[in-house]
C-alpha positions as CSV (number, residue, x, y, z in Angstrom):
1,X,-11.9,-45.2,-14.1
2,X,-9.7,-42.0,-13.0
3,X,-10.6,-38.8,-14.7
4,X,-7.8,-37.3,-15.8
5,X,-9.8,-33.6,-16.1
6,X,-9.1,-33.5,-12.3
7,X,-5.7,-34.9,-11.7
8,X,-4.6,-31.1,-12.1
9,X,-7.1,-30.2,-9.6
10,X,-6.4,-32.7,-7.2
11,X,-2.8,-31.9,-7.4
12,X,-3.1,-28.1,-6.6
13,X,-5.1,-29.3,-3.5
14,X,-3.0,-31.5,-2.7
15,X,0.2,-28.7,-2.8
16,X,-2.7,-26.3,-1.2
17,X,-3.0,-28.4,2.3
18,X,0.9,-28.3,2.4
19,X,1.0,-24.6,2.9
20,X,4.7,-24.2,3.8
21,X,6.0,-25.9,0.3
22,X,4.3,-23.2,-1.3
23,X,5.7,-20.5,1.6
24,X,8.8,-22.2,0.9
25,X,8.6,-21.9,-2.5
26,X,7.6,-18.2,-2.6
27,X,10.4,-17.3,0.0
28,X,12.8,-19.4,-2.5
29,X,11.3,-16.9,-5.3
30,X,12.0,-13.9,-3.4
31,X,15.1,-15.0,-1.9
32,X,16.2,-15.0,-6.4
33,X,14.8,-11.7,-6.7
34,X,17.4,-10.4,-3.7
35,X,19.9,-11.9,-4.8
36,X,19.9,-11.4,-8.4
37,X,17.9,-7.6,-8.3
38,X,19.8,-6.3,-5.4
39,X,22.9,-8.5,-4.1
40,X,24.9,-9.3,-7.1
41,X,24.9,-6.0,-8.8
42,X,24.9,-4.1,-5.3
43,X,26.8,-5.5,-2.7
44,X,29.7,-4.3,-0.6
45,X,32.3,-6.4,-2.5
46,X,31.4,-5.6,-6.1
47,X,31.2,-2.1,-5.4
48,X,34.5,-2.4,-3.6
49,X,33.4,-0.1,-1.3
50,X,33.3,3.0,-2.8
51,X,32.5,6.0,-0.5
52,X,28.9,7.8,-1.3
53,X,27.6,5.5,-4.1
54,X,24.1,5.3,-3.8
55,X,21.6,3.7,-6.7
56,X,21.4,6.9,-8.6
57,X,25.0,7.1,-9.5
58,X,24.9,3.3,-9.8
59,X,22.2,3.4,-12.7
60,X,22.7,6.9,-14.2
61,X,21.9,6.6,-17.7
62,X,20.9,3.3,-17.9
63,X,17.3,3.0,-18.1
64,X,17.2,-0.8,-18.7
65,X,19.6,-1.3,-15.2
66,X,16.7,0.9,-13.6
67,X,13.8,-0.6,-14.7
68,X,14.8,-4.0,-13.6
69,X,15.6,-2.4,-10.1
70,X,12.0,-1.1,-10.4
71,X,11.1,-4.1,-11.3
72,X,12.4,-6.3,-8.7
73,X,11.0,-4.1,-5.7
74,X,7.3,-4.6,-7.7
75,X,7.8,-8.5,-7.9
76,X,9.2,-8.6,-4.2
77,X,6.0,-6.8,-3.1
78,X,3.9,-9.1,-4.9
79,X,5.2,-12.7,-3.6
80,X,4.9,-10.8,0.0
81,X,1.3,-10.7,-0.8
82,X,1.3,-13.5,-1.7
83,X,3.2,-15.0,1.4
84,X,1.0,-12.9,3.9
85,X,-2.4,-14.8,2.1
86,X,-0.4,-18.1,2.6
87,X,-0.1,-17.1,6.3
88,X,-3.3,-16.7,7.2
89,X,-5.7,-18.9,8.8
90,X,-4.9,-22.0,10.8
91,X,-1.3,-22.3,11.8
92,X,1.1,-25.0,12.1
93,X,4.7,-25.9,13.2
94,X,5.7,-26.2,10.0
95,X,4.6,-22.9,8.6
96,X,6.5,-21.4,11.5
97,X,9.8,-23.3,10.5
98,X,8.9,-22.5,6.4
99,X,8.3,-18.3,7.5
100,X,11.2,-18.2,9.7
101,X,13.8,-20.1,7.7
102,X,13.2,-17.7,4.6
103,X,13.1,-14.4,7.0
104,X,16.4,-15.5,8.2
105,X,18.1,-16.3,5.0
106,X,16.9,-13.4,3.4
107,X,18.2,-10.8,5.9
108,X,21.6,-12.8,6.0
109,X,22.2,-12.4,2.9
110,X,21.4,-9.0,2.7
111,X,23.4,-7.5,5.1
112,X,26.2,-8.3,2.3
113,X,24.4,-5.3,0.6
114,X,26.2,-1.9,-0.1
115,X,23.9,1.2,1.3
116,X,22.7,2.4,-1.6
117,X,19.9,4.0,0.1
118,X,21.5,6.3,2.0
119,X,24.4,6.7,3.8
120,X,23.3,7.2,7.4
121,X,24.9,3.5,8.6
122,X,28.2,5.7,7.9
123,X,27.2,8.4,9.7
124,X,26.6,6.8,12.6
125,X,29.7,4.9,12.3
126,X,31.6,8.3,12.4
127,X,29.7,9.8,15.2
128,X,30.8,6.4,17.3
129,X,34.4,7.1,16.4
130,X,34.2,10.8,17.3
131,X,32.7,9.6,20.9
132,X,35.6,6.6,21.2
133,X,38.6,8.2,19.2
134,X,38.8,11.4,19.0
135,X,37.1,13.0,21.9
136,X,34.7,14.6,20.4
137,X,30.7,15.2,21.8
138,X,28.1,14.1,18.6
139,X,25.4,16.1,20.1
140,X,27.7,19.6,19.2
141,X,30.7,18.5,16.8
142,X,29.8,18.0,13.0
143,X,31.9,15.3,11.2
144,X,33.3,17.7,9.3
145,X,35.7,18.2,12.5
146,X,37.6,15.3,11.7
147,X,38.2,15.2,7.9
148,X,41.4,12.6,8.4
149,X,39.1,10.2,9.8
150,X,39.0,7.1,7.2
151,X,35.6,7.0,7.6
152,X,35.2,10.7,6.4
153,X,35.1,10.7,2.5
154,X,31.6,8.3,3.3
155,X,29.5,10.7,5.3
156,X,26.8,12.3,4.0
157,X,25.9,14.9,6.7
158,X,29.1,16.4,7.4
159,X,28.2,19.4,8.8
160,X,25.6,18.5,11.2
161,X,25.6,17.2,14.8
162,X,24.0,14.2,16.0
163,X,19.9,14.2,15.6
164,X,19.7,10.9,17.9
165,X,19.4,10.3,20.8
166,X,21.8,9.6,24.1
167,X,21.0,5.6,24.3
168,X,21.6,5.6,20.0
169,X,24.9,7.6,20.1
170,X,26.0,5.0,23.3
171,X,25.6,1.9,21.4
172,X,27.4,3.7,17.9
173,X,30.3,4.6,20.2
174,X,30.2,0.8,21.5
175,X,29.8,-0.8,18.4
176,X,33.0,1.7,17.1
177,X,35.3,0.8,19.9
178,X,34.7,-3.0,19.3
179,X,35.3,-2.6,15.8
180,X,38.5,-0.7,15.8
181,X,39.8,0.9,12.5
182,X,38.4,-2.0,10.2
183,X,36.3,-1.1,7.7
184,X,34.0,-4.3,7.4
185,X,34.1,-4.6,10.9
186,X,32.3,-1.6,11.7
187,X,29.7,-2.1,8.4
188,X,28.8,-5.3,9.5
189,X,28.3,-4.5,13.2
190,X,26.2,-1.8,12.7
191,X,24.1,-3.6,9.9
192,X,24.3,-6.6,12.4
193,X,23.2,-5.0,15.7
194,X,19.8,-3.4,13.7
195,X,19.2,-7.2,12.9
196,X,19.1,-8.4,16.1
197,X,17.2,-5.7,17.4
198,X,14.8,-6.9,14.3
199,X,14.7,-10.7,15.2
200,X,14.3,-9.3,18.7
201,X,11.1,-7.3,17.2
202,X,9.9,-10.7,15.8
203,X,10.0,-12.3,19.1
204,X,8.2,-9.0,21.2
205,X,5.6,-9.5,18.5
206,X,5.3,-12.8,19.2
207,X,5.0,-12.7,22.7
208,X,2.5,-9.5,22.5
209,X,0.1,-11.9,20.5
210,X,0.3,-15.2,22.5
211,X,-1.7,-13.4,25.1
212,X,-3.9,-10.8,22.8
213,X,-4.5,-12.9,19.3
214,X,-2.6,-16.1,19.3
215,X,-4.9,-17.1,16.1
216,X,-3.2,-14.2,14.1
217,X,0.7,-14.2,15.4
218,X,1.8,-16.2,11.7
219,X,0.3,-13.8,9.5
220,X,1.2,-10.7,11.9
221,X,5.0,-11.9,11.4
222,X,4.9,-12.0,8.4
223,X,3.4,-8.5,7.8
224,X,5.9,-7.3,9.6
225,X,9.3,-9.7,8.6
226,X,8.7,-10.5,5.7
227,X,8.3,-7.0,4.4
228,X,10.3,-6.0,1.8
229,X,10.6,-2.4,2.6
230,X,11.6,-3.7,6.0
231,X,14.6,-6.1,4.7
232,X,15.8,-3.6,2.0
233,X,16.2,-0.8,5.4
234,X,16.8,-2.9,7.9
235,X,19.7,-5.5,6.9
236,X,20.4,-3.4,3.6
237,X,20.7,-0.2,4.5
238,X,21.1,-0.6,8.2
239,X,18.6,1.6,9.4
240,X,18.3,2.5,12.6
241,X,14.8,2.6,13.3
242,X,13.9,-0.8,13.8
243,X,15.7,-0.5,17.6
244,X,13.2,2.5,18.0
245,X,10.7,0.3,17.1
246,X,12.0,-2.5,18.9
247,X,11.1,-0.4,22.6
248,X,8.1,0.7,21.6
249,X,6.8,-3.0,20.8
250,X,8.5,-3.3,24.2
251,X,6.4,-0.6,25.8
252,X,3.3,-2.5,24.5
253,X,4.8,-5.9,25.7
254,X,5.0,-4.5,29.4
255,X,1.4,-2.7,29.1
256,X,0.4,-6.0,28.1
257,X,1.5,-7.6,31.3
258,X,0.8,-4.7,33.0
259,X,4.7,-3.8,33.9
260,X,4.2,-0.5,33.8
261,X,6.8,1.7,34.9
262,X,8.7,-0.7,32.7
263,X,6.4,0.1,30.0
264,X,7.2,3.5,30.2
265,X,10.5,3.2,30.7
266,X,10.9,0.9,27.4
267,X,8.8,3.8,25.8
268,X,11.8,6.0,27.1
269,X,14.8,4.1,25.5
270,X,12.7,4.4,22.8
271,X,12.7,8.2,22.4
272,X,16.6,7.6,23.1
273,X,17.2,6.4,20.0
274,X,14.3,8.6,18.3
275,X,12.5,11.7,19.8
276,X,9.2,9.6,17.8
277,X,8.2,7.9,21.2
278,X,7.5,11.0,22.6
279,X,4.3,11.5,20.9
280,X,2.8,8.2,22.2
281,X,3.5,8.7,25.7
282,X,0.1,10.0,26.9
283,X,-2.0,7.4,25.6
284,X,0.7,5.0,27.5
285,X,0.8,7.4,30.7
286,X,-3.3,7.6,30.9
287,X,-4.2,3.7,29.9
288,X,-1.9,2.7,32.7
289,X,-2.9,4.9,35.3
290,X,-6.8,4.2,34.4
291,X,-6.0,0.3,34.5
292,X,-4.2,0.6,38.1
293,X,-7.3,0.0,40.6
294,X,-7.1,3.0,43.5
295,X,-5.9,5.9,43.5
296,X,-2.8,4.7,46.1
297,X,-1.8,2.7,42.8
298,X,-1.9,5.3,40.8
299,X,-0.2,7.9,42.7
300,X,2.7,5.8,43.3
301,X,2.8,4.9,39.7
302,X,3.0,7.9,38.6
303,X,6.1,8.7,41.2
304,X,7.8,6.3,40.5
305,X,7.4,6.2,36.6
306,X,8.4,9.6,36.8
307,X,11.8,8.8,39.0
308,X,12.8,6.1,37.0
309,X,12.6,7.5,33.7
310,X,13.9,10.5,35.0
311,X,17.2,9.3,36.3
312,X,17.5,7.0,32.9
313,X,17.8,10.3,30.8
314,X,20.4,11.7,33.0
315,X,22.0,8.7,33.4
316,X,22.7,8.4,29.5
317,X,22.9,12.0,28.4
318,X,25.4,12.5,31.7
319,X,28.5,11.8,29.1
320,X,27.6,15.0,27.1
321,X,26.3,17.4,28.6
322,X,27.0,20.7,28.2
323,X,23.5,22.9,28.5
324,X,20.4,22.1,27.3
325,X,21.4,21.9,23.1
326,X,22.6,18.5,23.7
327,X,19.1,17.2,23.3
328,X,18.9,19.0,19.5
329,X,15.6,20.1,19.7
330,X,14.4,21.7,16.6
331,X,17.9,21.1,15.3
332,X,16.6,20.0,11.7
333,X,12.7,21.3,12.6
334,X,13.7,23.3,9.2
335,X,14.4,20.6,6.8
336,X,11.2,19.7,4.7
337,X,11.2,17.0,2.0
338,X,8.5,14.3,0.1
339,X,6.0,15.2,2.4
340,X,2.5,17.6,2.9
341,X,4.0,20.2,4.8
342,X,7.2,20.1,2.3
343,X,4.5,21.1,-1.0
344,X,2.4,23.7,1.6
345,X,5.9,25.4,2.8
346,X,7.0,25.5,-0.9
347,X,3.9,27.1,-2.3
348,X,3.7,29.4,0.7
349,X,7.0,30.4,0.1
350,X,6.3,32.4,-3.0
351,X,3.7,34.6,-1.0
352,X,5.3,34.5,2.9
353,X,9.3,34.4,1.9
354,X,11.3,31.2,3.5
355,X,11.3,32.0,6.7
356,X,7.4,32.9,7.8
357,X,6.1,29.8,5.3
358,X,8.6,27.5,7.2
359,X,7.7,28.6,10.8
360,X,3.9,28.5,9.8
361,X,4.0,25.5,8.7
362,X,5.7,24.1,11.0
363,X,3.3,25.4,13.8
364,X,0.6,24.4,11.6
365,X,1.7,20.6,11.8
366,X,3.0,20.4,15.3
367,X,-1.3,22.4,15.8
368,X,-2.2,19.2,13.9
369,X,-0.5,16.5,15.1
370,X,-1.5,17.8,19.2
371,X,-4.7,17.8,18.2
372,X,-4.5,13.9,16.8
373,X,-2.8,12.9,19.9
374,X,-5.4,14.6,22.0
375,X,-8.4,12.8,20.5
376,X,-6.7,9.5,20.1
377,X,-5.9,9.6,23.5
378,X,-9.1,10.1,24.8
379,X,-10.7,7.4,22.8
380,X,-8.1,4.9,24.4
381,X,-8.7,5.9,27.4
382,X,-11.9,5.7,26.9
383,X,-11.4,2.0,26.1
384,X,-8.5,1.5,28.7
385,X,-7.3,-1.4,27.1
386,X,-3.6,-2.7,25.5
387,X,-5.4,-3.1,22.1
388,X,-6.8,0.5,22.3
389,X,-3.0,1.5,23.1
390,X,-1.6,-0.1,19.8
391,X,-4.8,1.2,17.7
392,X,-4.4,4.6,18.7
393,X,-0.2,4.4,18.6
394,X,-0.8,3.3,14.9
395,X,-3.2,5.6,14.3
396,X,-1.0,8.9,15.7
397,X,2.3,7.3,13.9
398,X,0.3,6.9,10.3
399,X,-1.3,9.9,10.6
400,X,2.2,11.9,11.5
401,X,4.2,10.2,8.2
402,X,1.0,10.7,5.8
403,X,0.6,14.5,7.0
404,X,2.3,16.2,9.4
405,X,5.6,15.1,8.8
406,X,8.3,17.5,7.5
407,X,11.4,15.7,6.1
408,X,10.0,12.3,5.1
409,X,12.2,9.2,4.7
410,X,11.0,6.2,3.3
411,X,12.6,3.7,6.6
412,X,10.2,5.9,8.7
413,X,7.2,3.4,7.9
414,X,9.0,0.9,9.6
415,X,7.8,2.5,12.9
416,X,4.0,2.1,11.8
417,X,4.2,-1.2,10.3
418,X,5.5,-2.6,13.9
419,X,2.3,-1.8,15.0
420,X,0.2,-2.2,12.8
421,X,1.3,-5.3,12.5
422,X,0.1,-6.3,15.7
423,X,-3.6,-5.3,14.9
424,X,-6.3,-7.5,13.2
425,X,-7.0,-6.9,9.6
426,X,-8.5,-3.4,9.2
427,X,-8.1,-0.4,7.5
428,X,-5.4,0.9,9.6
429,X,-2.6,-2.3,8.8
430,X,-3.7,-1.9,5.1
431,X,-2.9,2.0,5.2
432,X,0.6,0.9,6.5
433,X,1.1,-1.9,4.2
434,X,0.2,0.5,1.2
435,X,2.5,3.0,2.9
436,X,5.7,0.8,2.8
437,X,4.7,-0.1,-0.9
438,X,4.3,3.8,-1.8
439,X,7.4,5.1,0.1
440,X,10.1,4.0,-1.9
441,X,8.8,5.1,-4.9
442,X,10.3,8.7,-3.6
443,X,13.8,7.4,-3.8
444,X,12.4,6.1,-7.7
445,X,11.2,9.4,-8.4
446,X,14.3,11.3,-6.9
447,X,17.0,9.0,-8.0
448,X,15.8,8.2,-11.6
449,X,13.6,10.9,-12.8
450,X,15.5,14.1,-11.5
451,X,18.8,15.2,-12.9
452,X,21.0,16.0,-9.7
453,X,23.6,17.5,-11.9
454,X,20.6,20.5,-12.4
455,X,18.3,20.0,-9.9
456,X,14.3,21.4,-11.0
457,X,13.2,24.1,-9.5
458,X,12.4,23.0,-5.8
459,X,8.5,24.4,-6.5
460,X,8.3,21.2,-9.2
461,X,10.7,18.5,-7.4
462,X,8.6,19.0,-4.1
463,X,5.0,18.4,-5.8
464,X,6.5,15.6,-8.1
465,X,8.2,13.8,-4.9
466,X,5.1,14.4,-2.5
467,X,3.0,13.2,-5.3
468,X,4.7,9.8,-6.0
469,X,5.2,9.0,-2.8
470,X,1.5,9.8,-1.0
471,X,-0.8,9.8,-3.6
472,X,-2.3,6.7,-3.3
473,X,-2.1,6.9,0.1
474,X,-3.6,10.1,0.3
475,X,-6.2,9.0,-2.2
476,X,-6.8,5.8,0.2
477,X,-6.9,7.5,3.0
478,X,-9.4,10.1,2.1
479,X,-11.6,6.8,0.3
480,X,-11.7,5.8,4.0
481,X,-12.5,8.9,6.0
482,X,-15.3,9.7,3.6
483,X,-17.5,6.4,4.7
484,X,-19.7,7.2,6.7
485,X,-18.4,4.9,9.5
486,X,-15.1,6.3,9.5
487,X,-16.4,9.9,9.9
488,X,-18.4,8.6,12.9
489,X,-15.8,7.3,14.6
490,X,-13.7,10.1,14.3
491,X,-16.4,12.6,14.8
492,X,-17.2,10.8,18.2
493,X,-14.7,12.6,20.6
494,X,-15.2,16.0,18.2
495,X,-18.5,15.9,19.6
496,X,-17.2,15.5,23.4
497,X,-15.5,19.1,22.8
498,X,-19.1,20.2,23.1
499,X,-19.4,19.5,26.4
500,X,-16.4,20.1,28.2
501,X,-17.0,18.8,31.9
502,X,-17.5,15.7,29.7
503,X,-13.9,15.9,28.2
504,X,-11.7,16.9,31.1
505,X,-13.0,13.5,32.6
506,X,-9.7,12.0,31.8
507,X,-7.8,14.5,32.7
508,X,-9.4,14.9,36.2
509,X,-8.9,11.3,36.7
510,X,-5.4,11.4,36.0
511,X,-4.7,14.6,38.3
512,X,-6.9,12.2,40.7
513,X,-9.6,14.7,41.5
């Protein structure tokens, strides 16, 4: 006789050992939330293109419209937890086809989605057209030069130059000339280039795990793809970041293979795009040079690394130069927002004045953030391995948006959560899965709880906007340094500062003494 007490049970195991009808069936529930949280109020038809909307003017006033916007970020979050749990484990073809057929529908449909993020996609439209049409340079013309441009009324920074770099402003003035004068042409090639470079991500990440973890490439994807912060940026807003990211997964891939002058030179088109790279390149630069075998290796590594890079800077930035301002150095180094060194500067201000509290602040976080690089550095090349690379990248890249960061944005995360994503469970992919959960609760904070009509005094909007976006993360975090194996581990190369024959090892084997 069948008991009928168990044929629920049975059932749910039944659904459980076909794991991509319930993926399916979670992507098919957040695939609803997109379309009817985001899409059909927001997208680029309905709002019939309006210059400078964003979701602030979009849900002024109307505290049930911003609830359920609130509301459908919490809910997407939540069935991506869901999803990642599904993902891990054993992995099958099936789960592959179930993961990538919703990442793919998803981000389709969302490049149909008005920017109401921000409007940088429109900037960089602009900047392409000044380049292409009216012969202008990005890196030291404003927007604001060419107010009859039809793209105009929808720029946001009109009075600044480019803060790119020469490979990013290359492929705007590409995509531009392509595009011509049509509006949706140019908003769907921009949002549609940042998508490939994010399927192109997916397949780096792929191919980075097939020779370091291929157990954990499903549930690494979908860390990374299936993100919702990512989508929302990514194919919504059409962030640029992810082609940043994109070279720096690249970087890894080469080190991986041990490529690398190619490494370095992916590493290099990365700080094209964004100057972030920068600040990885001498844990890349020492790992490969300790992995090379003689010092004949080495030395010719290091030649032609240098060589290659070299001519691939001057080769893009060759179009506009005019004198060393064209790379914009320091060009916004004064703009603080959302972030640590935005509440210090502010309540320094009061004692300092605006000019001392900015510059010692600044010089306080640029102290900080040379001094993470340095140890984190030393520990992977103490380990001299690609996985030491990523852990100490994600570790530099984390540690720069939670801290040392001055204007914080909440699409900067996508540059961790690359990485972390390629790392086995741990505290540091958890820090930057919480971190793209916490971020865009500073565009809730800004955008519904502050009157932009008469802005608070900045004192107030600064602590309120730090506080919502980093204080569970900077709760977390402190949780985690306070254990006592997290203080030993980063107390380890401290304690090599002692001695310091001990810790200009690295630096003697690079010079190849």
């Amino acid at each position: 006789m069948i008991n009928t007490f168990n044929t629920p049970r049975i059932a749910f195991l039944q659904l459980t050992a076909r794991r991509h009808v319930l993926l399916l069936a979670l992507g098919g529930l957040s695939a609803s939330f997109y379309l009817f949280g985001l899409l059909l109020p927001y997208n680029i038809f309905a709002l019939k293109a309006e210059p400078l909307l964003d979701i602030s003017k979009l849900t002024r006033h109307q505290p049930v419209t911003q609830a359920a916007f609130v509301f459908t970020f919490v809910a997407l979050f939540a069935l991506y937890y869901l999803a990642w749990r599904l993902c891990r484990g054993r992995q099958s073809r099936m789960m592959w086809i179930a993961l990538l057929t919703v990442v793919v529908v998803i981000n389709l449909a969302m490049l149909f989605l008005y920017p109401i993020g921000a409007a940088d996609i429109f900037d960089n439209i602009i900047r392409g057209r000044m380049t292409i049409y009216h012969a202008l340079n990005p890196f030291y013309d404003a927007p604001d030069a060419i107010r009859s441009d039809p793209f105009y009324p929808y720029v946001a920074w009109n009075y600044y130059p480019s803060a790119y770099g020469a490979l990013w402003e290359l492929l705007a003035s590409a995509l531009t000339f392509l595009a011509g004068n049509n509006f949706f042409a140019n908003f769907f090639a921009f949002k549609i280039l940042n998508l490939i470079f994010y399927f192109l991500s997916i397949v780096i990440i792929i191919a980075i795990l097939k020779r370091l973890a291929p157990h954990r490439a499903l549930q690494s994807v979908c860390l990374f793809a299936l993100n919702p912060l990512m989508i929302y940026e990514i194919a919504g807003n059409g962030h640029n970041d992810i082609v940043m990211a994109f070279f720096v997964l690249l970087a890894i891939h080469g080190l991986v293979r041990r490529r690398f002058t190619l490494s370095l030179l992916a590493l290099t088109a990365g700080a094209m795009i964004k100057f972030i790279p920068v600040l990885l390149t001498p844990i890349f630069l020492v790992v490969a040079r300790r992995l090379l075998p003689t010092r004949k290796e080495r030395f010719v590594f290091l030649i032609r690394t240098a060589l290659v890079c070299l001519t691939f800077v001057i080769a893009l930035y060759a179009p506009f130069w005019r004198g060393g301002d064209v790379l914009g150095v320091g060009r916004r180094s004064t703009l603080f927002t959302a972030s640590l060194p935005a509440l210090a500067q502010v309540q320094l201000e009061k004692i300092l004045g605006e000019a001392s509290s900015q510059q010692a602040v600044i010089w306080i976080a640029l102290a900080l953030t040379m001094m993470v690089i340095l140890i984190q550095t030393f520990q992977a090349w103490q380990a001299a391995s690609p996985e030491s690379v990523i852990r100490s990248s994600t570790f530099i890249l984390l540690f720069y948006l939670i801290f040392t960061c001055l204007w914080f944005q909440q699409w900067y995360v996508i540059w961790a959560l690359a990485l972390a994503a390629l790392l086995p469970e741990g505290v540091l992919g958890r820090i930057a899965a919480l971190l793209t959960y916490t971020a865009p609760w500073k565009m809730i904070a800004f955008d519904f709880f502050i009157n932009i009509d008469s802005l608070p005094p900045r004192i107030w909007r600064e602590t309120w906007l730090g506080l919502s976006t980093f204080g569970v993360a900077w709760l977390y975090v402190t949780y985690v340094a306070l254990r006592p194996s997290a203080m030993q581990i980063f107390l380890r190369p401290l304690r090599t500062l002692r001695n310091t024959k001990n810790f200009l090892v690295p630096l003697r084997e690079f010079c190849g003494k």
